[in-house]
C-alpha positions as a Markdown table, in Angstrom:
| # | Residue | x | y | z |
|---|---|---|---|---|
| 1 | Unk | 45.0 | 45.2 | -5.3 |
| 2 | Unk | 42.1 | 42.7 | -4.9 |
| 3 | Unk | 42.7 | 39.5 | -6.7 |
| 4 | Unk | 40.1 | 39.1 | -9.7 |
| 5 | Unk | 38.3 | 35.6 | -9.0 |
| 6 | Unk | 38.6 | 32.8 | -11.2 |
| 7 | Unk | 36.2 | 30.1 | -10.7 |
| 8 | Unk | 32.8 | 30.4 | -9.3 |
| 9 | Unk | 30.2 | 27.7 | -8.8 |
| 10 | Unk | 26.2 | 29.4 | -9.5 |
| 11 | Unk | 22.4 | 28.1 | -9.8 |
| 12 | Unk | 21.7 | 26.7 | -13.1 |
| 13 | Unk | 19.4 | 24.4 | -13.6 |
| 14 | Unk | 16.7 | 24.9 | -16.4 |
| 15 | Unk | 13.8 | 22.2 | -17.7 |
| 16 | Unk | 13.4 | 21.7 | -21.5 |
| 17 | Unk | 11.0 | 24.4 | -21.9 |
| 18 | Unk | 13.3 | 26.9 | -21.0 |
| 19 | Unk | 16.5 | 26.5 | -23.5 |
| 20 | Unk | 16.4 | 29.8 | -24.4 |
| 21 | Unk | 16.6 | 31.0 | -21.2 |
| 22 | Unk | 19.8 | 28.8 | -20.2 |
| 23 | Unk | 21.2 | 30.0 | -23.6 |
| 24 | Unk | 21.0 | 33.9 | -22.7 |
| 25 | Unk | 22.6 | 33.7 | -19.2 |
| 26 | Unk | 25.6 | 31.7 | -21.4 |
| 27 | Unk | 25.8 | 34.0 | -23.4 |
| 28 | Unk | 25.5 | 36.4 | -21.1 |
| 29 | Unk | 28.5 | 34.5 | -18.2 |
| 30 | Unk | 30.7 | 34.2 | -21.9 |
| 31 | Unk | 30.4 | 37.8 | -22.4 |
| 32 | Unk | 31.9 | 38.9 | -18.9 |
| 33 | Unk | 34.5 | 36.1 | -19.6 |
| 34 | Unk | 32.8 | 32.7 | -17.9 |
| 35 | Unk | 33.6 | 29.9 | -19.3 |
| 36 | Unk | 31.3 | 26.7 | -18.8 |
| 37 | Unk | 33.1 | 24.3 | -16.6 |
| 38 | Unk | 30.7 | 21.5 | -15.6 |
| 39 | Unk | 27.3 | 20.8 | -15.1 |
| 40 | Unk | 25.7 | 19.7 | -11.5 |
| 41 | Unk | 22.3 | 18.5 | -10.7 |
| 42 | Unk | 20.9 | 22.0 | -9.8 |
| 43 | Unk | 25.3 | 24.2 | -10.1 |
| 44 | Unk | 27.0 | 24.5 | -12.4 |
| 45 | Unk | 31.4 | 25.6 | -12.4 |
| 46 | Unk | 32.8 | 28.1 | -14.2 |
| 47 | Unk | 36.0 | 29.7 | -14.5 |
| 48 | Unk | 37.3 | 33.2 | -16.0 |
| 49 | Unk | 39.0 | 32.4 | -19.8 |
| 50 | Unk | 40.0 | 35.3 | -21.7 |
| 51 | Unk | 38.1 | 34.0 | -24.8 |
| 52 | Unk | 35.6 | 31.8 | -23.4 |
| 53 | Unk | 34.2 | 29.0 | -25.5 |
| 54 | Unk | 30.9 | 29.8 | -26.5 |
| 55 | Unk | 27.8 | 27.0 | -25.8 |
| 56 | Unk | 24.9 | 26.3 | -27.3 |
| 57 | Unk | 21.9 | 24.3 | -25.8 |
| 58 | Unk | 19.3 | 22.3 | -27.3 |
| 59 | Unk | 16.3 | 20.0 | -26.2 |
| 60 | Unk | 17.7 | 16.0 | -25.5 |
| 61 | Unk | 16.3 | 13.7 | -28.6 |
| 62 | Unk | 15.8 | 10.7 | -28.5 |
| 63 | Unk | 15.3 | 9.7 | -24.7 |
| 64 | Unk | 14.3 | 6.3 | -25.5 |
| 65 | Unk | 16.8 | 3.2 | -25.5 |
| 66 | Unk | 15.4 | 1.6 | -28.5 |
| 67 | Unk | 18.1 | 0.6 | -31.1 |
| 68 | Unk | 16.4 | 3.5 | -33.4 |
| 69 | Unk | 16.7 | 6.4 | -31.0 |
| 70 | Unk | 20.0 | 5.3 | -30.2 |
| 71 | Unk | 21.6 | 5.3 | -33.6 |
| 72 | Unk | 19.5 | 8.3 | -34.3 |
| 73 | Unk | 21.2 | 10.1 | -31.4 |
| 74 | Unk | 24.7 | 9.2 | -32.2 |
| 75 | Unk | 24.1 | 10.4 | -35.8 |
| 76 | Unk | 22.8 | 13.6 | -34.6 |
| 77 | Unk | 25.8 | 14.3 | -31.9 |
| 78 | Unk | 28.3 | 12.9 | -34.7 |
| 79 | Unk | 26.9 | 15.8 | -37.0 |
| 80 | Unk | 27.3 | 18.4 | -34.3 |
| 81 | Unk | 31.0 | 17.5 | -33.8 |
| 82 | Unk | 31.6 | 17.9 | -37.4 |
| 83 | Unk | 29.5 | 21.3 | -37.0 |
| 84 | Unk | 32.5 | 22.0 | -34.3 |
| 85 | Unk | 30.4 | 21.5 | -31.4 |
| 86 | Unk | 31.6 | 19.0 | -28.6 |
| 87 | Unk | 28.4 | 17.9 | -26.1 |
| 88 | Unk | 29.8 | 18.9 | -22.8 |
| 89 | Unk | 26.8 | 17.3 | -20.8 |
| 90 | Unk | 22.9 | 16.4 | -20.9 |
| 91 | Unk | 20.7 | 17.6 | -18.0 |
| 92 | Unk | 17.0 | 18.3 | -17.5 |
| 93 | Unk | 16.1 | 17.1 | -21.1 |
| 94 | Unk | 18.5 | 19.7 | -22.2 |
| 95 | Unk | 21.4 | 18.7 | -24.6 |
| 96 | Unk | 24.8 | 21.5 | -23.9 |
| 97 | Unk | 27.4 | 22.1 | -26.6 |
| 98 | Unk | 30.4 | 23.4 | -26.1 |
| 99 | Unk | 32.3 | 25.0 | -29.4 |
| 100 | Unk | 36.0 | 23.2 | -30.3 |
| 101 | Unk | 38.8 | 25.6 | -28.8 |
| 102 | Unk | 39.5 | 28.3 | -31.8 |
| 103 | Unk | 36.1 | 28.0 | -33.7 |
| 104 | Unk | 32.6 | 30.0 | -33.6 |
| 105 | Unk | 30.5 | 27.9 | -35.1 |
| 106 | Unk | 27.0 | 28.6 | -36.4 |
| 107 | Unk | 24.0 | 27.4 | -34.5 |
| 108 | Unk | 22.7 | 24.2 | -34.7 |
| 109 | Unk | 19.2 | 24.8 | -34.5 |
| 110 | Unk | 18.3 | 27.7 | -36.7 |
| 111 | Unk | 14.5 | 26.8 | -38.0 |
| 112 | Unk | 12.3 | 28.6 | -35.2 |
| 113 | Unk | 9.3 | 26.4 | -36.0 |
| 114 | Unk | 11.3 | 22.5 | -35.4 |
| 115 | Unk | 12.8 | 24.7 | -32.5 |
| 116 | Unk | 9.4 | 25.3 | -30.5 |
| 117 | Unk | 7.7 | 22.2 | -31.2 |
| 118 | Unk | 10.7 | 20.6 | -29.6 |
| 119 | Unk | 10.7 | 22.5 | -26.9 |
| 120 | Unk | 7.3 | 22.3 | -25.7 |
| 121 | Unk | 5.8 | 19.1 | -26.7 |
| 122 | Unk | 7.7 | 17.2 | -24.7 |
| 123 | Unk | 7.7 | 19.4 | -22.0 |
| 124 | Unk | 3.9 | 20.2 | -21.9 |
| 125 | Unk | 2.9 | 16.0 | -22.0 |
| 126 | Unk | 5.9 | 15.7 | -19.3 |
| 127 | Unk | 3.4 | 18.3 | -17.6 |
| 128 | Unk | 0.4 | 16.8 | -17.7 |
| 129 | Unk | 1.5 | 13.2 | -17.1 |
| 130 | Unk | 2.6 | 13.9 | -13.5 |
| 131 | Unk | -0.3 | 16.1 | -12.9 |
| 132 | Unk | -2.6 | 13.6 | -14.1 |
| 133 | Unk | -0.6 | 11.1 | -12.1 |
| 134 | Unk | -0.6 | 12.8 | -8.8 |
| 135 | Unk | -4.8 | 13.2 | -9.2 |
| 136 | Unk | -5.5 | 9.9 | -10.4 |
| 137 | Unk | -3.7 | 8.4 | -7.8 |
| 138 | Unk | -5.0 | 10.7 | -5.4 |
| 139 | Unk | -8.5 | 10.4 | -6.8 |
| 140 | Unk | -8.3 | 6.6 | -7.0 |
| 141 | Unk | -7.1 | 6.1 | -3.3 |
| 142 | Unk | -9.2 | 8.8 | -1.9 |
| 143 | Unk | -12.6 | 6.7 | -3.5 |
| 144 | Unk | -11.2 | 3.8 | -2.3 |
| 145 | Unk | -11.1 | 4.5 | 1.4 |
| 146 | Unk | -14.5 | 6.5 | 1.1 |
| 147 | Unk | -16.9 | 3.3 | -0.4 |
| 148 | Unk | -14.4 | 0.6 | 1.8 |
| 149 | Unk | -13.9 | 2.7 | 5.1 |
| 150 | Unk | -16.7 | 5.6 | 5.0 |
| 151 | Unk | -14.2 | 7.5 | 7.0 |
| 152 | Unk | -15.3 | 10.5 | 8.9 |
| 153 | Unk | -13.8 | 13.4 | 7.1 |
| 154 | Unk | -14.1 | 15.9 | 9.8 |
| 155 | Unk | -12.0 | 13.4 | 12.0 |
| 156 | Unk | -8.8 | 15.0 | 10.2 |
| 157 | Unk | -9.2 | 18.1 | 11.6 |
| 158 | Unk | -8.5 | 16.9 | 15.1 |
| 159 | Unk | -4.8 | 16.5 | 13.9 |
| 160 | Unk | -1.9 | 18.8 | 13.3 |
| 161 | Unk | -0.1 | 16.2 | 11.1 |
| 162 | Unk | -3.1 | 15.0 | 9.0 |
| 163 | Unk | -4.0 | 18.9 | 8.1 |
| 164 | Unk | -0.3 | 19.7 | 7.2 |
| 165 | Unk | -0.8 | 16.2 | 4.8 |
| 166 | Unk | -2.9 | 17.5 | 3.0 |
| 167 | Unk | -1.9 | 21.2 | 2.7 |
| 168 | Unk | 0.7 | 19.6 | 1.4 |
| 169 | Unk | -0.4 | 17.4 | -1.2 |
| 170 | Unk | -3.2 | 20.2 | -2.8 |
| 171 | Unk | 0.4 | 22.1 | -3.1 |
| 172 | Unk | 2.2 | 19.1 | -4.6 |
| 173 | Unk | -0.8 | 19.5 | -7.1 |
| 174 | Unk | -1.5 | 23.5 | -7.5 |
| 175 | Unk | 2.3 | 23.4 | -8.4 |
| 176 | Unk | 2.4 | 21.0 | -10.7 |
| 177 | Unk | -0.8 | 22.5 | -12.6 |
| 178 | Unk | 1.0 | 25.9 | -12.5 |
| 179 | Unk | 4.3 | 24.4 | -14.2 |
| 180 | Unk | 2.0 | 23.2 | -16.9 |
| 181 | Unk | -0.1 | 26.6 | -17.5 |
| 182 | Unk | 3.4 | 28.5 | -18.1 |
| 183 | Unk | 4.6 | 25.8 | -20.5 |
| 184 | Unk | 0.7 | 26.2 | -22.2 |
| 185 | Unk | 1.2 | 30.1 | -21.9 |
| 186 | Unk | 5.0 | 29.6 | -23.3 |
| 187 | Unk | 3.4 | 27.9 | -26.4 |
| 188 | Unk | 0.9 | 30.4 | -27.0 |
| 189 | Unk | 3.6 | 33.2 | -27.5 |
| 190 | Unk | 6.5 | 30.9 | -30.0 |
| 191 | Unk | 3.1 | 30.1 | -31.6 |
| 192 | Unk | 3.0 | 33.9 | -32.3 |
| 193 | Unk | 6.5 | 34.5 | -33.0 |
| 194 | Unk | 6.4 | 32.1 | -35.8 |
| 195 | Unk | 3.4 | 32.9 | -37.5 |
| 196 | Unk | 5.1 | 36.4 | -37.4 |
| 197 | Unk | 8.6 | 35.2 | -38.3 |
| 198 | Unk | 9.8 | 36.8 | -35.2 |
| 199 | Unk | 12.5 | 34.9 | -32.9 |
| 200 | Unk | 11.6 | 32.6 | -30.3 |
| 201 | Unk | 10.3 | 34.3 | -27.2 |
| 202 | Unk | 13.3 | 34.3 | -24.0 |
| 203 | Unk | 11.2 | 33.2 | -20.9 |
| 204 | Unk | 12.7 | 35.2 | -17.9 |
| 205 | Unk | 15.6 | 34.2 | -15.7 |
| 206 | Unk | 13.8 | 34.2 | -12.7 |
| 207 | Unk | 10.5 | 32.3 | -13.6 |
| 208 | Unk | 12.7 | 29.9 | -15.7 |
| 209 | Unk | 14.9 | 28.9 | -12.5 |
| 210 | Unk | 11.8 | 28.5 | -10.3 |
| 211 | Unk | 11.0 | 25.9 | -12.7 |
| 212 | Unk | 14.3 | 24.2 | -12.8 |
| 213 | Unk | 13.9 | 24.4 | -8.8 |
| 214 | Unk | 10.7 | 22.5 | -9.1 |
| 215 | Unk | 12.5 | 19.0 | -8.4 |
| 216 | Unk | 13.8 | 20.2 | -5.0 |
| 217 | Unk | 10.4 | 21.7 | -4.8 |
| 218 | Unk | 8.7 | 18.5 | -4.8 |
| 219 | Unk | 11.1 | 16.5 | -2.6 |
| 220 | Unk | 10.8 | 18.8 | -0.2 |
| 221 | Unk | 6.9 | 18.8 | -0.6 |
| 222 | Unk | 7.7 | 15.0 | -0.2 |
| 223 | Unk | 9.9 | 15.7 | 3.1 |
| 224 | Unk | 7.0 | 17.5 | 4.6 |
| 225 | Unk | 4.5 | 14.6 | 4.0 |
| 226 | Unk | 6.3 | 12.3 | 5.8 |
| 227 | Unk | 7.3 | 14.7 | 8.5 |
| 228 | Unk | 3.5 | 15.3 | 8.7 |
| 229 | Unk | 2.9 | 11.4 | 9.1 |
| 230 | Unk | 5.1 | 11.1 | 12.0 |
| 231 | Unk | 3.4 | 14.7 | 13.5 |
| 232 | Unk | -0.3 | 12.9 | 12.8 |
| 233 | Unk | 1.4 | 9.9 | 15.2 |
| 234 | Unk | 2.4 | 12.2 | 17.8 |
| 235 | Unk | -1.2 | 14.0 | 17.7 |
| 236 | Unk | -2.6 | 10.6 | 19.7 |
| 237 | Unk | -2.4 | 9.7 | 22.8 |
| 238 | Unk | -3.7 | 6.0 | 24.2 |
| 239 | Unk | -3.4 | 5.4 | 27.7 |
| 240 | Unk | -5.0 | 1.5 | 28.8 |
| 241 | Unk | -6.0 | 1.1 | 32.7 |
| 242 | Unk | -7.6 | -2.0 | 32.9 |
| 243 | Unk | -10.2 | -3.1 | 30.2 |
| 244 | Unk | -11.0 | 0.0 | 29.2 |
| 245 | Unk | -8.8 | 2.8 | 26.7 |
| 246 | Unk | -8.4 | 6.4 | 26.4 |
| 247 | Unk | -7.6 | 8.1 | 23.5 |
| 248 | Unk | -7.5 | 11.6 | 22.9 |
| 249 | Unk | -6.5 | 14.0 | 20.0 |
| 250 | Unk | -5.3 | 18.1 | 20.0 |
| 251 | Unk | -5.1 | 20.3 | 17.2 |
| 252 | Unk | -5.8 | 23.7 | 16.4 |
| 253 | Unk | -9.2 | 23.1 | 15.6 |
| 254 | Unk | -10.1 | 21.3 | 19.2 |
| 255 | Unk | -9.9 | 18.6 | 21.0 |
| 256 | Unk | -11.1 | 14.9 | 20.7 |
| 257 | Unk | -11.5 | 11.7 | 23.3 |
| 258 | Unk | -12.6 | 8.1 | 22.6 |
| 259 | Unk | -13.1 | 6.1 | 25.6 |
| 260 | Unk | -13.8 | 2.6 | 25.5 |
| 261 | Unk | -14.2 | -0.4 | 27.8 |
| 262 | Unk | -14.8 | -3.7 | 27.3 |
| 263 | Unk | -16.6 | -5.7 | 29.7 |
| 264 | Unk | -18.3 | -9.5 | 29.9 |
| 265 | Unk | -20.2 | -8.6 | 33.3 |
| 266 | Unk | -21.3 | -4.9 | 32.6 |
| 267 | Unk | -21.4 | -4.7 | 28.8 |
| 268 | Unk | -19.2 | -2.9 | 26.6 |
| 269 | Unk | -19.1 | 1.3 | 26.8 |
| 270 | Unk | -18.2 | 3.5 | 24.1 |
| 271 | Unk | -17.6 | 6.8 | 24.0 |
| 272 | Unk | -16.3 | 9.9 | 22.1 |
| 273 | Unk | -16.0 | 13.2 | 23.0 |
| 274 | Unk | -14.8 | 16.2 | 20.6 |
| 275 | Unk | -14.2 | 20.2 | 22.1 |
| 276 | Unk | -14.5 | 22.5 | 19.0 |
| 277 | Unk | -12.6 | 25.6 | 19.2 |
| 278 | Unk | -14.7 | 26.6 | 16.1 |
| 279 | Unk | -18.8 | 26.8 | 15.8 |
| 280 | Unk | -18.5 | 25.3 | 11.9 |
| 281 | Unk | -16.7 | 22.6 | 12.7 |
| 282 | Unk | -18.8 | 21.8 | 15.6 |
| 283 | Unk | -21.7 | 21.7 | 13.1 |
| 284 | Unk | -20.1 | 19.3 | 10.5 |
| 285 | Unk | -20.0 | 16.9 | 14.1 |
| 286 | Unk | -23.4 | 17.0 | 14.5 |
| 287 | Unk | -24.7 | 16.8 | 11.4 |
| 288 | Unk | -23.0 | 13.9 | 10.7 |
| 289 | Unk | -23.5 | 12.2 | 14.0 |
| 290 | Unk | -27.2 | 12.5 | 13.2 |
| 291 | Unk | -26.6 | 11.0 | 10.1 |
| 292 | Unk | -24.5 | 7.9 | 11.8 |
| 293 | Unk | -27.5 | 7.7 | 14.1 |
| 294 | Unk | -30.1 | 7.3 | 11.7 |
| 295 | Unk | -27.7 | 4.6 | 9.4 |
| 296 | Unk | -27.8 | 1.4 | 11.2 |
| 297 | Unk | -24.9 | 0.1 | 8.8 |
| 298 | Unk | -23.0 | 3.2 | 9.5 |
| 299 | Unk | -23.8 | 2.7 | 13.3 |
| 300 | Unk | -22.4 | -0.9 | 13.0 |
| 301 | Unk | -19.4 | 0.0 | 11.3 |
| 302 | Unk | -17.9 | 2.5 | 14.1 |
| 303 | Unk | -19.4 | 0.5 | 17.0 |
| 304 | Unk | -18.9 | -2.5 | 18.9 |
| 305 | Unk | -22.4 | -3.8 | 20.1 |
| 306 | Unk | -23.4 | -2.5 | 23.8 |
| 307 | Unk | -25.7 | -3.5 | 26.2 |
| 308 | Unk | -29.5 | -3.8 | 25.3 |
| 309 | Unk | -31.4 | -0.3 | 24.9 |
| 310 | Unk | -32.0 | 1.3 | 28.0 |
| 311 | Unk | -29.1 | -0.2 | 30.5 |
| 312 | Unk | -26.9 | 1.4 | 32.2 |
| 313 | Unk | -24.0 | -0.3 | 32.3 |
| 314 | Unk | -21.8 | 0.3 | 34.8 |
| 315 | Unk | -23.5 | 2.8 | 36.4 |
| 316 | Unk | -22.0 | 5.3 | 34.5 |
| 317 | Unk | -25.6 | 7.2 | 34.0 |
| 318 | Unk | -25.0 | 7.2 | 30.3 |
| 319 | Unk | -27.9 | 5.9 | 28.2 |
| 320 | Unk | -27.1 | 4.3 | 25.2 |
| 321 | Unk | -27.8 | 7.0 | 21.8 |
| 322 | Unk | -25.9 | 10.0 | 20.9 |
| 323 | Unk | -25.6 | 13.1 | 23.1 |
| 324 | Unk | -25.2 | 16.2 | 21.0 |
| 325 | Unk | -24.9 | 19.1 | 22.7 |
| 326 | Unk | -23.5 | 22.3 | 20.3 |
| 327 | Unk | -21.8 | 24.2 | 23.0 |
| 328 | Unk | -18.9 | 23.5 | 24.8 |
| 329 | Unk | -19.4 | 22.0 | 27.9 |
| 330 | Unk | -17.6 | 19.4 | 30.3 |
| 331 | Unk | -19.6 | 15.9 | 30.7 |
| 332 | Unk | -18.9 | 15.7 | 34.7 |
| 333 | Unk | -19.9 | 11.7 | 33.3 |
| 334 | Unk | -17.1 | 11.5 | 31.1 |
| 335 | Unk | -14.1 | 9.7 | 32.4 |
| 336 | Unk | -11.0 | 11.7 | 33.3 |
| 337 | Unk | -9.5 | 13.6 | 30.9 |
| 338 | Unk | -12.3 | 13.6 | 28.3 |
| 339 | Unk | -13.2 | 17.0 | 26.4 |
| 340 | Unk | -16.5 | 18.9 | 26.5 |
| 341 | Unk | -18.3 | 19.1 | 22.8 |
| 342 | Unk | -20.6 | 17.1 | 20.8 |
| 343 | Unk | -20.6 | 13.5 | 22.5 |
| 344 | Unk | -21.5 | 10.4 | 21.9 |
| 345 | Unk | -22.3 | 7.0 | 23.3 |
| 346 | Unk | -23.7 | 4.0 | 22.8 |
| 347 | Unk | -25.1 | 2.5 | 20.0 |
| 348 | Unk | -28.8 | 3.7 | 19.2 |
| 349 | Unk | -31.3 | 6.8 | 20.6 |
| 350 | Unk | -31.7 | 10.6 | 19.2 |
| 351 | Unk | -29.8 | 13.4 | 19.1 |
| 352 | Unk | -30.5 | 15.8 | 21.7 |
């Protein structure tokens, strides 16, 4: 005869918002004879009792560590053990009673209106703060390399790891915005239920543990940003021979080469190369390498000065100005290793 287990270890892990929702699998675990055990950061134990004690959650008061909250909070937990409920543990905002062995006590928590606007207030500005957060910081830093850097946007596409960055991050921020249109949605309907006198709404077990999840979801998010970092590294490739340097770029989108050499007796060369795989991207290039050539600050800023208009330095048979063939192509000019695709070189001229 099979032996009938008597201790498991499940998910359970819920957010504030979602009380009810840990309450009914409880109740649900003390009705096939689970007992709660201990709480983990996202497991819980339990273990078979023949009358398991019954819990009883609530949303965590009084988070703060003034004197106030404090004294407010052990009045509160002091009147739940004379109500005959021990607090087993606190976790995800979420207070977990436990009832004294023998005795079914009554709920705590029995006015539906007190219970909604504690679950969700809370929850919904927890919401919005790290979404707000995440864009402001993003916003702020993003304007801040833009008017001090004027970086090239397009240059991102020319590496694995940048691209995967910021998939990343706009997912880091679509979830977080999700999160907080279920907690708005969950408000709507307890709204309803009390105007109606009706009980407050049970969000279901599935959506509710996706949001308990959402803290591994975001270190993980986290892990794949600075995985990403190190795969943007890899991307580039610098080789030196010389006084001059070659560095080249490969993604999905293309290729990408800069060449540069550095010389007191021929004049400095410059050059980048990029090999689209895609004709839209090759047009963003162009467009904006027209622009650069018609901005002399802009020209200045991602060029060192070459030799004077018309030279050759070199001998390479490069004239100085921008060389912006739409098609790929190989530059038999180029130096070994350099891409076909819009090019570039020197430091003023028009776009061909």
């Amino acid at each position: 005869m099979k032996q009938e287990k008597q201790a498991c270890i499940r998910w359970f892990r819920y957010t504030v918002e979602d009380a009810k929702a840990a309450q009914a699998e409880l109740d649900q675990l003390a009705d096939n004879g689970w007992e709660l055990a201990e709480l983990g950061i996202f497991t819980s134990a339990f273990h078979r009792s023949e009358q398991p004690r019954r819990c009883w959650v609530e949303p965590a008061r009084w988070k703060s560590s003034s004197r106030k909250d404090e004294q407010a909070r052990a009045d509160y937990l002091a009147l739940c053990n004379e109500a005959g409920w021990d607090l087993l543990d606190e976790a995800g905002g979420l207070f977990y009673f436990q009832a004294k062995p023998g005795t079914h006590p009554a709920p705590i928590q029995t006015d539906g209106s007190m219970e909604w606007e504690e679950v969700l207030k809370k929850s919904l500005r927890n919401q919005a703060n790290t979404f707000f957060y995440l864009v402001i910081y993003w916003s702020v830093y993003g304007a801040i390399k833009l008017f001090r850097d004027q970086p090239r946007v397009w240059e991102m596409f020319f590496s694995n790891g940048a691209m995967l960055a910021q998939l990343l991050l706009l997912a880091w921020a679509a979830l977080v915005l999700y999160l907080g249109l279920r907690v708005v949605r969950y408000r709507r309907k307890c709204r309803r239920a009390v105007e109606h006198n009706a009980p407050i709404p049970i969000p279901s077990r599935s959506t509710a543990r996706f949001r308990g999840a959402a803290p591994l979801c975001y270190a993980l998010i986290a892990l794949g940003i600075g995985i990403s970092l190190f795969i943007s590294i890899s991307d580039s490739h610098t080789t030196f021979e010389g006084g001059s340097t070659l560095t080249t770029g490969d993604s999905v989108f293309g290729q990408a080469a800069e060449y540069r050499r550095f010389s007191e007796e021929d004049g400095d060369l410059w050059v980048e190369s990029y090999d689209c795989r895609t004709s839209w991207l090759a047009g963003i290039i162009c467009d904006d390498l027209r622009a650069i050539e018609g901005d002399r600050g802009r020209l200045n800023r991602y060029f060192h000065l070459h030799s004077p208009a018309g030279a050759d330095p070199g001998g390479t048979g490069l004239r100085p100005g921008l060389d912006l063939p739409l098609g790929r192509r190989q530059r038999p000019d180029l130096p070994a290793g350099g891409p076909g695709g819009p090019h570039r070189g020197g430091e003023t001229g028009s776009c061909g």
